[in-house]
N, C-alpha and C positions, 0 to 999 in steps of 0.2 A: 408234690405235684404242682405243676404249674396252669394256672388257668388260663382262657381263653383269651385274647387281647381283642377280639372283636366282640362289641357286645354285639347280643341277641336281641332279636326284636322277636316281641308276639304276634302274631294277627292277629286284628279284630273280632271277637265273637257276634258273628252275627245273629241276632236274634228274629229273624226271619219265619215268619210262617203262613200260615193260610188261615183266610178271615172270611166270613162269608158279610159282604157286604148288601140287606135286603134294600130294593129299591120298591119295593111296593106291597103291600097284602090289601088283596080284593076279593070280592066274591069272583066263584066261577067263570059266569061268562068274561065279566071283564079280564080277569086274567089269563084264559085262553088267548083273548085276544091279542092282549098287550106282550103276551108269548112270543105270540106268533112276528109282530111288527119287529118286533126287537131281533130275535131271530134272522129274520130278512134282511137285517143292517150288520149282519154277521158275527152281530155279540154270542159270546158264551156264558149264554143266561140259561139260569135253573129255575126250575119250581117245583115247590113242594106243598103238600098240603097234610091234616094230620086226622080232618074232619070230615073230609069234600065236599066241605062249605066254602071256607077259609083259605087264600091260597097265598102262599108268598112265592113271590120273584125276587130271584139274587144272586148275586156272580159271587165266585169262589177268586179271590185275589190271593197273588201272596207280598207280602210287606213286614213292616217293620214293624214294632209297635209305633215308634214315633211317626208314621206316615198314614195311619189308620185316618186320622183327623180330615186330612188334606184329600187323600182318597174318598172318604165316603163325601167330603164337602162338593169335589169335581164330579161325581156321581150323580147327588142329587139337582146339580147346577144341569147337566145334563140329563137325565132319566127320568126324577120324579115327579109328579102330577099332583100338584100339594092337593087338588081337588081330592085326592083318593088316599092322601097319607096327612095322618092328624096333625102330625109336627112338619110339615111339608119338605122333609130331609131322610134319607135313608139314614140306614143305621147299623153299627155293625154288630157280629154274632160270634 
């Protein structure tokens, strides 16, 4: 048998998926709020809560591993309120 004269190339495996990137956990009211404003600017932001004390806000991205870094760093440059997060940078999940 005679093989192929053109090699074969593979694609890429992309290691792609979905991250939840939190930009904030606050009590209650504050996070109602902070819901709400964000909301208004059209983002698709989530919140959860486990206690209904406790609440985190965070968007579901999808990426790479290698872009996790850079994503949550433009995140917190824009979204979080170091007043209200310990390490004043979101973080991812």
């Amino acid at each position: 048998m005679k093989k192929d004269s053109v090699p074969q190339t593979v694609a890429p495996v992309s290691m792609a998926g979905t991250y939840r990137f939190v930009i904030e956990q606050s009590l209650k009211v504050r996070a109602m709020d902070r819901f709400s404003k964000l909301k208004s600017y059209g983002l698709n932001i989530q919140m959860e809560t486990t206690d209904s004390i406790h609440f985190k806000l965070f968007m579901v991205l999808k990426a790479t591993p290698a872009d996790t870094l850079r994503i949550r760093d433009s995140l917190s440059l824009l979204y979080v309120n170091p007043a209200y997060m310990k390490t004043g940078k979101a973080w991812v999940e």
